[in-house]
SEMARZA-696811 format. One line per field, with one value per residue (C-alpha): residue number from 1; x, y, z; chain. Coordinates in pm, 1 decimal. Layout:
pos: [NUM / ...]
px: [X / ...]
py: [Y / ...]
pz: [Z / ...]
unit: [A / ...]
END
This chain:
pos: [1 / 2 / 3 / 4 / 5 / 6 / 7 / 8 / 9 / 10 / 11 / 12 / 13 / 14 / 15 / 16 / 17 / 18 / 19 / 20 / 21 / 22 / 23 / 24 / 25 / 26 / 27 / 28 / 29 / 30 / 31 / 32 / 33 / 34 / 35 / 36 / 37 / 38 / 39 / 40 / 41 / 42 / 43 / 44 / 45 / 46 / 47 / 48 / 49 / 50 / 51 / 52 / 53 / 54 / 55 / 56 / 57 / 58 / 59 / 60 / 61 / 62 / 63 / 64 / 65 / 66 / 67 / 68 / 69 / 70 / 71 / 72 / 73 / 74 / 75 / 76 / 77 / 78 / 79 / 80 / 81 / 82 / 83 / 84 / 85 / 86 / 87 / 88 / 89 / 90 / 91 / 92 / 93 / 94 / 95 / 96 / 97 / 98 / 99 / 100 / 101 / 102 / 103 / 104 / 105 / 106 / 107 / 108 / 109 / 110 / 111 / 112 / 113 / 114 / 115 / 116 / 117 / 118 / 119 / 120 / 121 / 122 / 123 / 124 / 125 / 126 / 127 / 128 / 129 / 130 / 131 / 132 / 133 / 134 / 135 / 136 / 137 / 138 / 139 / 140 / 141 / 142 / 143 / 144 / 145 / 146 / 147 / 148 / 149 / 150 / 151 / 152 / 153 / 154 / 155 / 156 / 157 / 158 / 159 / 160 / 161 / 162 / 163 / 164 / 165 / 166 / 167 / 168 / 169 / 170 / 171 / 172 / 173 / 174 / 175 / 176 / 177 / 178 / 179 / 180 / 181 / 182 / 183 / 184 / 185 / 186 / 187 / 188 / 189 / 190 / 191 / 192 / 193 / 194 / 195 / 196 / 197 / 198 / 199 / 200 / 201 / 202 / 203 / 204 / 205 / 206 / 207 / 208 / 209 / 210 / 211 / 212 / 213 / 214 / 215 / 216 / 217 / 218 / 219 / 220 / 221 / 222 / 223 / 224 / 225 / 226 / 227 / 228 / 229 / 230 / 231 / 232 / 233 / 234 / 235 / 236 / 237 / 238 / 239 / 240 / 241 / 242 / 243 / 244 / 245 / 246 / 247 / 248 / 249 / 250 / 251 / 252 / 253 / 254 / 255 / 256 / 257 / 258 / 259 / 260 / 261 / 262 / 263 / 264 / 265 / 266 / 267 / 268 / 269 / 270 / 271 / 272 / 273 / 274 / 275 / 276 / 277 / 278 / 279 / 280 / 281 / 282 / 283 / 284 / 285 / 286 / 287 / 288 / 289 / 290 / 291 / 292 / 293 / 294 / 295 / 296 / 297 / 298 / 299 / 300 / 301 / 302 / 303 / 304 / 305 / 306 / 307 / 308 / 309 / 310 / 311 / 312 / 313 / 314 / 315 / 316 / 317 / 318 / 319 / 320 / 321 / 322 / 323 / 324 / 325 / 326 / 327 / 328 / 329 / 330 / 331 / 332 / 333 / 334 / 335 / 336 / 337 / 338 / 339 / 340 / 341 / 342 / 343 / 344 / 345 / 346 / 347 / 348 / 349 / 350 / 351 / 352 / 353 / 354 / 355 / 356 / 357 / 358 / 359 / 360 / 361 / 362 / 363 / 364 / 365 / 366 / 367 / 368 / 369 / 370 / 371 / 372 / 373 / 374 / 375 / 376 / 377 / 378 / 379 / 380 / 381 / 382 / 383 / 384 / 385 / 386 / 387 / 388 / 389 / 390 / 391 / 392 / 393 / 394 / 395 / 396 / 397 / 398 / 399 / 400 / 401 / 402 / 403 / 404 / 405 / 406 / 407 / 408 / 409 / 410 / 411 / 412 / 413 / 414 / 415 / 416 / 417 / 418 / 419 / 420 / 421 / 422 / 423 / 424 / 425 / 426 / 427 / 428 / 429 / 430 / 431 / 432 / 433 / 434 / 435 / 436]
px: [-16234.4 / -15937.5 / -15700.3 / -15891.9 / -16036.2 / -16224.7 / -16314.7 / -16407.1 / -16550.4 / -16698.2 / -16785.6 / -16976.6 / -17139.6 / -17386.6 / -17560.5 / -17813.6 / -17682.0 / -17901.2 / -18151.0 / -18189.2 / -18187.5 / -18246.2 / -18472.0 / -18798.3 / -19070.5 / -19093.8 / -18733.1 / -18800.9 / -19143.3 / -18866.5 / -18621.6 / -18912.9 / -19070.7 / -18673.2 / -18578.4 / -18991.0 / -18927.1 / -18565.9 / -18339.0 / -18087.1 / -18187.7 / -18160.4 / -18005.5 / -17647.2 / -17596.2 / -17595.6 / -17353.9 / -17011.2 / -16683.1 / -16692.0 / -16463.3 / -16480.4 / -16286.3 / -16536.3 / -16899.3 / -17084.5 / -17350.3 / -17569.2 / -17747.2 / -17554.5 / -17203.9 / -17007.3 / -16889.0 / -16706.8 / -16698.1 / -16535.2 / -16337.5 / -16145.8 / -15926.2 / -15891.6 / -15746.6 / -15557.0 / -15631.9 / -15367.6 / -15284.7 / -15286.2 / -15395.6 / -15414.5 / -15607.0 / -15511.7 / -15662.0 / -15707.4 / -16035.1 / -16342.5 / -16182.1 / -16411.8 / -16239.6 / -16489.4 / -16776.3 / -16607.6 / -16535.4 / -16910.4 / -16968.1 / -16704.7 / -16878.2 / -17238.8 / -17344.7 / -17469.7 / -17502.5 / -17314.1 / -17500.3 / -17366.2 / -17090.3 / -17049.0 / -16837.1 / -16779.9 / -16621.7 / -16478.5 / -16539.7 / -16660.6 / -16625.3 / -16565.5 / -16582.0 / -16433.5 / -16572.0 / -16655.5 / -16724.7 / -16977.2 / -17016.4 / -17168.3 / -17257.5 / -17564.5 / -17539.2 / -17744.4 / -17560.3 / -17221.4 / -16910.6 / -16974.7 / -17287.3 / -17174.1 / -16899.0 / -17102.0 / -17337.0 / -17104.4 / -16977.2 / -17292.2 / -17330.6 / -16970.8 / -17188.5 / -16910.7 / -17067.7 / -17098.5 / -16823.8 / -16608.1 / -16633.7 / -16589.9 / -16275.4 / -16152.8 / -16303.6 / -16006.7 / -15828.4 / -15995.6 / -16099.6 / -15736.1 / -15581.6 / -15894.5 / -15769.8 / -16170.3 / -16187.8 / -16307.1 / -16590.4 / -16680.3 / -17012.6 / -17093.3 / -17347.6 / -17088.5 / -17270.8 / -17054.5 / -16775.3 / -16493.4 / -16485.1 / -16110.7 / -16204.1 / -16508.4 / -16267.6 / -16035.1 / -16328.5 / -16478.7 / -16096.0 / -16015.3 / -16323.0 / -16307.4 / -15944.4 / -15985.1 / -16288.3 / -16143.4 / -16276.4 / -16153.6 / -16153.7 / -16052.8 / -16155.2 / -16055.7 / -16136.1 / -15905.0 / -16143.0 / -15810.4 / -15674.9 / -15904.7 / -15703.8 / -15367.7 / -15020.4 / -14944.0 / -15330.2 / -15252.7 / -14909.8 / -15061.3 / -15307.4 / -15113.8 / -14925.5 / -15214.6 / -15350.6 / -14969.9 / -14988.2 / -15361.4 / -15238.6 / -14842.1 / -14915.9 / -15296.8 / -15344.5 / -15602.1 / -15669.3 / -15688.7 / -15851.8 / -15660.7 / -15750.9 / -15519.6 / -15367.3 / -15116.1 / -14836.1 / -14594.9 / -14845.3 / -14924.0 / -14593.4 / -14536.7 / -14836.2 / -14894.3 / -14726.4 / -14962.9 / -15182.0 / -15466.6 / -15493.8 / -15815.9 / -15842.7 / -16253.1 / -16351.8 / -16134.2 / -15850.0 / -15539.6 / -15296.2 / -15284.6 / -14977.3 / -14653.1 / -14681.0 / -14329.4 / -14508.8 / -14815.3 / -14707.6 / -14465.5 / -14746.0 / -14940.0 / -14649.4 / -14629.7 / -14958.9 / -15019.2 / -14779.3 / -14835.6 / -14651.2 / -14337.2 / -14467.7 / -14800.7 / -15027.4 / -15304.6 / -15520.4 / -15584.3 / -15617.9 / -16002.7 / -16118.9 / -15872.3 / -16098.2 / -16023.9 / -16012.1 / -16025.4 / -15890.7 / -15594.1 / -15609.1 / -15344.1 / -15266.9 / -14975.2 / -14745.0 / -14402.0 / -14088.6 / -13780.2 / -13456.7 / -13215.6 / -13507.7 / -13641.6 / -14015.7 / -13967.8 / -13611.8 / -13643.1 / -13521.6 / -13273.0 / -13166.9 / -12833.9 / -13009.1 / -13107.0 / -13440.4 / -13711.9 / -14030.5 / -14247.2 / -14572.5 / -14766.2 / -15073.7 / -15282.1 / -15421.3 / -15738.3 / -15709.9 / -15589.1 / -15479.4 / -15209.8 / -15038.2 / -14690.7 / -14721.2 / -14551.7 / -14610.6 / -14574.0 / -14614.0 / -14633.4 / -14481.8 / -14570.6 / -14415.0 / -14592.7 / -14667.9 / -14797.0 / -14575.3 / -14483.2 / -14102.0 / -14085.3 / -14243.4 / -14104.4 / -14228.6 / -14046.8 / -14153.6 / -13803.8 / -13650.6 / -13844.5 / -14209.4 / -14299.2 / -14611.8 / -14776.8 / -15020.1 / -15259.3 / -15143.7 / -14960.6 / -14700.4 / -14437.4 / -14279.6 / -13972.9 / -13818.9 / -13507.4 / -13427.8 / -13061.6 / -12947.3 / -12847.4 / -13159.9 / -13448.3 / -13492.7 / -13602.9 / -13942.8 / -14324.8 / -14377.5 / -14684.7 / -14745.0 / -15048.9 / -15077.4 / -15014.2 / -15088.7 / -15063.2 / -15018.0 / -14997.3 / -14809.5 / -14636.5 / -14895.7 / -15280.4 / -15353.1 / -15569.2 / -15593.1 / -15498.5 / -15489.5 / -15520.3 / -15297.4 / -15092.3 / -14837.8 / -14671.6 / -14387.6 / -14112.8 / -13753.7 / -13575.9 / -13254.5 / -12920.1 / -12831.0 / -12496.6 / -12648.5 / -12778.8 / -12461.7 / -12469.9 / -12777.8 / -12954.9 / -12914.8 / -13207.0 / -13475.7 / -13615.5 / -13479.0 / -13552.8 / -13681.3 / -13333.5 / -13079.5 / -12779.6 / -12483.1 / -12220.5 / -12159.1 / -11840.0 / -11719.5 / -11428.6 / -11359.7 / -11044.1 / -10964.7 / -10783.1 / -10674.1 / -10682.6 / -11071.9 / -10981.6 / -11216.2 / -11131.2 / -11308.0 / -11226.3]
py: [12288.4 / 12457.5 / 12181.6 / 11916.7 / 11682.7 / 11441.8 / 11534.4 / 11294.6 / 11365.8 / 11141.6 / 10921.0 / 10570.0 / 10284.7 / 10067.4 / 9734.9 / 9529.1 / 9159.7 / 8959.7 / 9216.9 / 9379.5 / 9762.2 / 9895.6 / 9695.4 / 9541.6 / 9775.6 / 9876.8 / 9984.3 / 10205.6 / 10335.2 / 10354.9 / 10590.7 / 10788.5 / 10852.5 / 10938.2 / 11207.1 / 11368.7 / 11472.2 / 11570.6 / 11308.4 / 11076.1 / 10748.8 / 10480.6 / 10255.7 / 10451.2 / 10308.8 / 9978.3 / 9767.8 / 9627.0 / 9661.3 / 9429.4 / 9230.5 / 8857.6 / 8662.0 / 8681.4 / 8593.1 / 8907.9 / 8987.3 / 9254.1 / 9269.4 / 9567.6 / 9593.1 / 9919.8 / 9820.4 / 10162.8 / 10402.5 / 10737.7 / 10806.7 / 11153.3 / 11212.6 / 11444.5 / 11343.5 / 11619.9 / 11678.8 / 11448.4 / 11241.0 / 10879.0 / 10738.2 / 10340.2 / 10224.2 / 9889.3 / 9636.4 / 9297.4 / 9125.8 / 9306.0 / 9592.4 / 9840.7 / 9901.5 / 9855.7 / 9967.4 / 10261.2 / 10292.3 / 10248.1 / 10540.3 / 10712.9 / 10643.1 / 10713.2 / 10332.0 / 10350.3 / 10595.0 / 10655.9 / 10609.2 / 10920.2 / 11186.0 / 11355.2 / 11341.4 / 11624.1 / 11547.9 / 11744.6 / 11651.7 / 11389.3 / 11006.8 / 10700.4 / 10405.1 / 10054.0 / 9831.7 / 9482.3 / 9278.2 / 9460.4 / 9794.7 / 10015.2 / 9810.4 / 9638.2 / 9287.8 / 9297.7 / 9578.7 / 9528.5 / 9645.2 / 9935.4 / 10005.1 / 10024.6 / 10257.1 / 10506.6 / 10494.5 / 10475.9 / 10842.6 / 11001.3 / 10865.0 / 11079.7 / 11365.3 / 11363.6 / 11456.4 / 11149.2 / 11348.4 / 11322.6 / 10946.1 / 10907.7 / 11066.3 / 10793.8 / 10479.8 / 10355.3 / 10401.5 / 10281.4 / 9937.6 / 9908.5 / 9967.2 / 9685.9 / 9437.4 / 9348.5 / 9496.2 / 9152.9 / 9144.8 / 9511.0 / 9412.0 / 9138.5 / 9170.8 / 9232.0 / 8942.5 / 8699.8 / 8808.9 / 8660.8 / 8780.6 / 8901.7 / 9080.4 / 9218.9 / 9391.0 / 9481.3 / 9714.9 / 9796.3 / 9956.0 / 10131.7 / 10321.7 / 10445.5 / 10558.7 / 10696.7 / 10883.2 / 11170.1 / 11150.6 / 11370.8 / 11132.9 / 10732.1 / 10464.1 / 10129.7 / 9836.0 / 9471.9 / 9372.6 / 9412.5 / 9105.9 / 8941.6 / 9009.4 / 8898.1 / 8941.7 / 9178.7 / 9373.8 / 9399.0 / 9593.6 / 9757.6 / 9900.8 / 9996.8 / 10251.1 / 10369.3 / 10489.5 / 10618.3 / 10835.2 / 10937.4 / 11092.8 / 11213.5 / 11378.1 / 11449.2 / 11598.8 / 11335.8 / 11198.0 / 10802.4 / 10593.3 / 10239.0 / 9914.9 / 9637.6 / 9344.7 / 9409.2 / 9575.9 / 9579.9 / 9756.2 / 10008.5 / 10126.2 / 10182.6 / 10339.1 / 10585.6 / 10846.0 / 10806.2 / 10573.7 / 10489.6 / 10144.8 / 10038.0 / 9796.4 / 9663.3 / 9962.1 / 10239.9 / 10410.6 / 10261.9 / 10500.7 / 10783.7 / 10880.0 / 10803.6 / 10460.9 / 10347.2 / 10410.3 / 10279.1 / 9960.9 / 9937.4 / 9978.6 / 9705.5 / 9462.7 / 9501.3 / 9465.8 / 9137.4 / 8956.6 / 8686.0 / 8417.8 / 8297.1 / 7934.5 / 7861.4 / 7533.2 / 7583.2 / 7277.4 / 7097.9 / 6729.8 / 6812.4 / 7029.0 / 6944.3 / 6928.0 / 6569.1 / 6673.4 / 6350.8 / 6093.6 / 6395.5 / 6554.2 / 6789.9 / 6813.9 / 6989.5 / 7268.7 / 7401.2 / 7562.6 / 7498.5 / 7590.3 / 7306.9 / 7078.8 / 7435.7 / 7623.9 / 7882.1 / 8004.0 / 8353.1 / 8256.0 / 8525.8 / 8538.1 / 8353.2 / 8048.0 / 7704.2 / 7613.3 / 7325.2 / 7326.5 / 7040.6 / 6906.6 / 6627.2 / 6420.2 / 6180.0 / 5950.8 / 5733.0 / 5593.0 / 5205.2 / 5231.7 / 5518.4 / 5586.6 / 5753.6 / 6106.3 / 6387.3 / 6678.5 / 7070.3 / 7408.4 / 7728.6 / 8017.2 / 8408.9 / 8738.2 / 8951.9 / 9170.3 / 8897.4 / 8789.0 / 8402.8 / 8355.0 / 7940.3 / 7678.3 / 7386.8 / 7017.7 / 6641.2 / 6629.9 / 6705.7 / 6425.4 / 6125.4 / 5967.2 / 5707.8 / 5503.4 / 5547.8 / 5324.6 / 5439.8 / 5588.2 / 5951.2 / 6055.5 / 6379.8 / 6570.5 / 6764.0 / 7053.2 / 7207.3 / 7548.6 / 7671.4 / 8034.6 / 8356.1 / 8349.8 / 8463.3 / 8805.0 / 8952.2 / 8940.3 / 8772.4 / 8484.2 / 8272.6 / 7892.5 / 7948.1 / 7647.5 / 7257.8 / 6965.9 / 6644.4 / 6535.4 / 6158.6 / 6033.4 / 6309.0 / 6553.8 / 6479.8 / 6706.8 / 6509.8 / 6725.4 / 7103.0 / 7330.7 / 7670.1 / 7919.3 / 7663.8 / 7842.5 / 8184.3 / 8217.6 / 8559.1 / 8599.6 / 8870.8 / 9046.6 / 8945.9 / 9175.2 / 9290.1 / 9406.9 / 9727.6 / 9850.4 / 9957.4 / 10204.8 / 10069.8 / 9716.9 / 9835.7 / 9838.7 / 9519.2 / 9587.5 / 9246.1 / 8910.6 / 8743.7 / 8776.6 / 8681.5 / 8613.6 / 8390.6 / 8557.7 / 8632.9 / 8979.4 / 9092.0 / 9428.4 / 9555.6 / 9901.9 / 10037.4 / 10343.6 / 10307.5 / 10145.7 / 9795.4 / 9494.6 / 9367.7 / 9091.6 / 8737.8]
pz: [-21010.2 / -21193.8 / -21291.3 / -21116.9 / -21373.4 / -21116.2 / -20736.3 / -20520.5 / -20149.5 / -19851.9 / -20131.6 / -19971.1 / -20119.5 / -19932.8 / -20042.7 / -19887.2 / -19901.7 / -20118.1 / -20273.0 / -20604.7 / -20580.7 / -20217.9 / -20047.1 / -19941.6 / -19957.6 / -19583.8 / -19585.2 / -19856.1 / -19680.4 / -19335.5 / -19569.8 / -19694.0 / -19347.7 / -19188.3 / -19507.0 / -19460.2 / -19109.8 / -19158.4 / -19005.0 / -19173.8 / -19354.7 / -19042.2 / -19243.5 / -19285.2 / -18936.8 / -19019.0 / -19191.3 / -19197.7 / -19361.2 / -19685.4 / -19558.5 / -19710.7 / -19509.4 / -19210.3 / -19201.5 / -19135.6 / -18861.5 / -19072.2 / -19371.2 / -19483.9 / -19580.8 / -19717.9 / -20022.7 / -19993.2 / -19694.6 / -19686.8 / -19989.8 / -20100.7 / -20345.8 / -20694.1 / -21058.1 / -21205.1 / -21582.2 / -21803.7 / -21481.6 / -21502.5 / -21201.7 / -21090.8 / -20864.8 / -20679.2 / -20400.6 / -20316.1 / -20498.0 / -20345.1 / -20210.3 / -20380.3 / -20691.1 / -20960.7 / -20737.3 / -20733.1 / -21117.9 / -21149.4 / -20958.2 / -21123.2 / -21468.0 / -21370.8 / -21391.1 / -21007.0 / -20773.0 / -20422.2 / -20083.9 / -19955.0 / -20038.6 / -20406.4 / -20743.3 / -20970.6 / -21292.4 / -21582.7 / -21946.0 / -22151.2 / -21969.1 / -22186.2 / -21940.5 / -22038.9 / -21715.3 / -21795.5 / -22135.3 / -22277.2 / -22170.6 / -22387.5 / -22668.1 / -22799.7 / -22905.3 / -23196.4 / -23398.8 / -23602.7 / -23485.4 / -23756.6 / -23600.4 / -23236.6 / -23359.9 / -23437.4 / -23153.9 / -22897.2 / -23102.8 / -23037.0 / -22693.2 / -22659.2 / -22820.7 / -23148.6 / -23493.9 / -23771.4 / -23927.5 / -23610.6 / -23591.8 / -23934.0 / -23894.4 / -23666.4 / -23825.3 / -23989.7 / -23707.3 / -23462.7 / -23705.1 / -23747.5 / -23388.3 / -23308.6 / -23589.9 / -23627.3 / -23979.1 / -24135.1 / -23862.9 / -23863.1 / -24036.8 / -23812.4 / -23523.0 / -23208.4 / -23033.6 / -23237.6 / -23145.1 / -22927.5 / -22569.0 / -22730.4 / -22992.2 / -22792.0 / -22621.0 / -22883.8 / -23031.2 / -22711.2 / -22612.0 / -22960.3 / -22960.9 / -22601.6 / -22655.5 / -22988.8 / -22995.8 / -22825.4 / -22437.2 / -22209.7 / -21955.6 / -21995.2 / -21752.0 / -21766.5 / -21525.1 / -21549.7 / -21854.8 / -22065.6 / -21907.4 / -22145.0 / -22419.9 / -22543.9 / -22415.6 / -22760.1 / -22780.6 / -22368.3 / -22466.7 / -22738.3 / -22512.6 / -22260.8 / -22493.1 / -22593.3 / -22259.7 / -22197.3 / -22567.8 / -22416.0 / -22160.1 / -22196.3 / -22594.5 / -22583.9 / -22221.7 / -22114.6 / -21785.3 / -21710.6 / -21447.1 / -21481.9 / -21224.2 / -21281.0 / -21061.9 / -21295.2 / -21089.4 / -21345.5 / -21565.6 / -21315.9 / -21220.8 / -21610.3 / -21677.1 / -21338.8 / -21146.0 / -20857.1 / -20708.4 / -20495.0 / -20249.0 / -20115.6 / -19860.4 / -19774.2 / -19908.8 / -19768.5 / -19942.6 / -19745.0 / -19954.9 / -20217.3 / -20292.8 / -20579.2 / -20773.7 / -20519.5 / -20207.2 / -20318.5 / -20400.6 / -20128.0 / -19874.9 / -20117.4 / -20085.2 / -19714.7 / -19593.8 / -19879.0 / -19745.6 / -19513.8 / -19301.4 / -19490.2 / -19395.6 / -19559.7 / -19527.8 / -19730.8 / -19696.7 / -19336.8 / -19352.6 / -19220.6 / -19460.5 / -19785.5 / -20131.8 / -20295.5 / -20665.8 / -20937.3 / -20673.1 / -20479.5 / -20194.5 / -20127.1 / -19773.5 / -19717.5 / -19894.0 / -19740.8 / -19758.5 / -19556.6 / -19505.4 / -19417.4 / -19281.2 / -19038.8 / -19187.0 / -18934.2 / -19049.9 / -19266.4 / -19622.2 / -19781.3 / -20124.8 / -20116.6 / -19929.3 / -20088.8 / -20016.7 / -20070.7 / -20169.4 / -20031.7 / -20117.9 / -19968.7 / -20131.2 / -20054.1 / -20312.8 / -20375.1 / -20701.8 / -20763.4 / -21069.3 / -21185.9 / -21450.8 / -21409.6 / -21257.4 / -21259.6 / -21086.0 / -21186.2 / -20989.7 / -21129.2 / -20895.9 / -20920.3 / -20781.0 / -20608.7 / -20932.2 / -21054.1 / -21312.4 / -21389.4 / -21219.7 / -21292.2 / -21392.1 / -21194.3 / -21336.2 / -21286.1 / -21610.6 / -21699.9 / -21446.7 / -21393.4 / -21330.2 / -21100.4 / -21035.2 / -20701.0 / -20505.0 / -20338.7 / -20019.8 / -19971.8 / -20204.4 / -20160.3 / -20414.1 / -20295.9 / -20530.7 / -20452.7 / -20545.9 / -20547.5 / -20363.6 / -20565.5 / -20802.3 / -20756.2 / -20615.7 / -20239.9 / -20221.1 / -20217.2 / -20371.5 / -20449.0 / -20562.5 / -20739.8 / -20936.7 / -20848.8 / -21098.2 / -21122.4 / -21478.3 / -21585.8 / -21903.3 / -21917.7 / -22031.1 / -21915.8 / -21635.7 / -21408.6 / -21101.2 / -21012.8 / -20716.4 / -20664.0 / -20398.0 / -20254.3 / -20108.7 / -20007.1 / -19886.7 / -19883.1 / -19947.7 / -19781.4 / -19931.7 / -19767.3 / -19482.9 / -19647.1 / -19975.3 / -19746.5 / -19794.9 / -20155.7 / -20175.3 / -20507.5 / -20400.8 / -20143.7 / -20396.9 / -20603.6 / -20970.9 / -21162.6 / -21079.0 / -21117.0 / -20816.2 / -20983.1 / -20830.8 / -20993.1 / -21323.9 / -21476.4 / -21578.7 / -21791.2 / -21838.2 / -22082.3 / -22237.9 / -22502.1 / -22667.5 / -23028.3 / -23036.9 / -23154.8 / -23062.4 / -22737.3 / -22668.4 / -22766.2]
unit: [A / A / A / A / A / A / A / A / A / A / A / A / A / A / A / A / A / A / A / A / A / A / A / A / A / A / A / A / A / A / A / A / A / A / A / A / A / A / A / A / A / A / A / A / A / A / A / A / A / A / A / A / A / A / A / A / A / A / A / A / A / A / A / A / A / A / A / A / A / A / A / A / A / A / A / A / A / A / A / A / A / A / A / A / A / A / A / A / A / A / A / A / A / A / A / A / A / A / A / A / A / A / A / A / A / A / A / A / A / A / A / A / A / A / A / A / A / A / A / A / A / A / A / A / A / A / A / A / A / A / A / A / A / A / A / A / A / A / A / A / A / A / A / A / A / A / A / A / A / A / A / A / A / A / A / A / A / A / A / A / A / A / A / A / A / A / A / A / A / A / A / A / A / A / A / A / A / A / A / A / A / A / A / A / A / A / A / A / A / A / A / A / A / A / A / A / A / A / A / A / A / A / A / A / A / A / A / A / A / A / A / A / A / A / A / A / A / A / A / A / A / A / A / A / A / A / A / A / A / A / A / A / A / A / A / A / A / A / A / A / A / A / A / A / A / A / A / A / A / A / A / A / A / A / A / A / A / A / A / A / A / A / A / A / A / A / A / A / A / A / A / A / A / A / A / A / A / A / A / A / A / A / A / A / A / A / A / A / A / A / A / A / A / A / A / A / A / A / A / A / A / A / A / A / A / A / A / A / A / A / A / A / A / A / A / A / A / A / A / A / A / A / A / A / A / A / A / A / A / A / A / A / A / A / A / A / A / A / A / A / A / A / A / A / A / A / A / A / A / A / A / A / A / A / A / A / A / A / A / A / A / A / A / A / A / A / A / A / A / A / A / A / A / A / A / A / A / A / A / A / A / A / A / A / A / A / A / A / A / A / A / A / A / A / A / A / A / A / A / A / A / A / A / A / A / A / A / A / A / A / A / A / A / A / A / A / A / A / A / A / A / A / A / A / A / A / A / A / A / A / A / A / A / A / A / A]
END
């Protein structure tokens, strides 16, 4: 394999929809009668793409179908997709948890796997305890881990539970030790699934520059999945997209994730609920979410335009309170732009009936590019939530055509788009203070 720490070839994963393990009994008797005269198991014809947004026709689906690629030794490599695209089935594979349908993995060195809450620890032993075994699992020496016990208690910040049975601890702090010992105790290979989401913003950062030293100082190679965009364009150099199961690009972090970007994003206008089908939550029903541009949802919004955000509601209860209501809008990495709330204006008492909050957002500030309302709530006395949606509203903002003419203006650097600000720029010769 020469420098190739992980190779990966025709690698496919089928399940049957519903069933534990492979089967009912015939199918398996089917399979065994197929592979004793020679011929291929039957059942590799069958199934779909694991696509969710349709209602499938076959009992089968390809969780993942066709995959090649190889991990260099000390390459840190992210792999991204939509929920259910095949990432963590594929990690699984990866880390010897399940096996493929069809194709082959060869792998390098010594794996330490970090998939889900849990992995690779038993409940019933203390954090001391697990330690250790999860060592020997590694095949290190009780002199080896010992080595690294300190460290790895301290980079965990568990040390006054390190005697407690692991089955009391915090989902957090669960992680926490699960994540120290995988990155300390000297694997040649690191693979870790989203389950660091689970921890806090500063363990989360902490992490993250722990997988970077892992791989730029001690020559190690990491498998990272994270909807974490901003934490994957830090932490890689290349990437991999799957889309329902098939690798849709492998290639640098930028081209990864502009191929991601494109493909994600979806009309500019978006109404999420239909008055038919809209879920009444607590006495709401949110029927409609919009954005215009001067009173038009069709015109392309660019980042020196003005725009509104509308939402419309319809109520059931009698009796209300005053209400306010707050949205919470994302980029497309992911990352929390504003928090917009007439919290900070005024609250009014509705009747029952249909009520519609209007925001207005001012041109030259946010940045070109995908945008997401992924929270609405209605709030009463200014701070009882009493009814939340989820994925309201999507919407994109496109750069302003002139801006092409200055080359770095082309690429997204920031989330702010700033436009009025004030510069004043002086010299001087003998290095006095200059500004006032």
């Amino acid at each position: 394999m020469g420098n190739i720490a992980i190779e990966v070839e025709n690698l496919s994963k089928q399940y049957r929809l519903g069933e534990v393990g492979t089967g009912s009994l015939s199918h398996d008797i089917n399979r065994l009668w197929y592979k004793l005269r020679g011929k291929d198991d039957p059942y590799l014809r069958l199934g779909e793409e694991n696509d969710r947004t349709k209602k499938g026709l076959s009992d089968y689906v390809w969780a993942l179908r066709d995959i090649n690629f190889n991990v260099k030794h000390g390459e840190v490599l992210g792999i991204i997709g939509r929920n259910g695209a095949g990432k963590s089935t594929l990690l699984k594979i990866l880390s010897r948890t399940t096996k493929p349908t069809t194709g082959s993995i060869k792998i390098k060195g010594r794996v330490a796997s970090l998939l889900e809450v849990g992995t690779g620890f038993h409940p019933e032993l203390s954090g001391r305890d697990n330690i250790f075994l999860n060592g020997a699992i590694l095949g290190m020496t009780k002199a080896e881990i010992k080595s690294k016990f300190d460290e790895i208690v301290d980079f965990a910040g568990v040390e006054k539970y390190i005697s407690t049975p692991v089955k009391r601890y915090s989902s957090g702090m669960y992680v926490r030790l699960a994540f120290a010992v995988a990155a300390h105790l000297e694997p040649e290979i690191l693979i870790v699934d989203e389950v660091l989401a689970v921890g806090d913003a500063e363990f989360q950062a902490k992490a993250l520059g722990k997988m970077k030293d892992v791989s730029n100082s001690q020559g190690r190679t990491v498998l990272f999945v994270s909807h974490n965009m901003e934490a994957i364009q830090n932490l890689c150099e290349r990437a991999v997209l799957l889309n329902q199961g098939r690798i849709a690009s492998n290639d640098s972090v930028k081209s990864v994730l502009t191929h991601y970007y494109s493909t994600s994003q979806k009309s500019r206008r978006s109404v999420s609920y239909a008055l038919d089908s809209a879920p009444e939550m607590n006495g709401f029903r949110l029927l409609a979410a919009q954005v215009t541009l001067d009173g038009d949802s069709d015109r392309q919004i660019t980042v020196d335009d003005s725009f509104f955000l509308k939402f419309r509601i319809e109520v059931f209860r009698e009796k209300l309170s005053n209400l306010d209501i707050t949205f919470h809008m994302v980029d497309e990495r992911g990352i929390l732009i504003y928090v917009g709330s007439t919290i900070w204006s005024h609250s009014q008492k509705f009747k029952r009936g249909y009520m519609c909050a209007t925001c207005f957002l001012p041109g030259g500030v946010f940045n070109h590019g995908h945008y997401t309302i992924t929270e609405l709530i209605i709030v009463e006395n200014k701070g009882n939530a009493i009814a939340g949606f989820k994925d309201v509203l999507e919407f994109d903002i496109i750069p302003n055509r002139q801006e092409n003419f200055v080359g770095l203006m082309e690429e997204k650097q920031g989330v702010l788009k700033l436009k009025q600000v004030q510069w004043e720029l002086n010299s001087s010769e003998n290095g006095e203070i200059l500004w006032r």
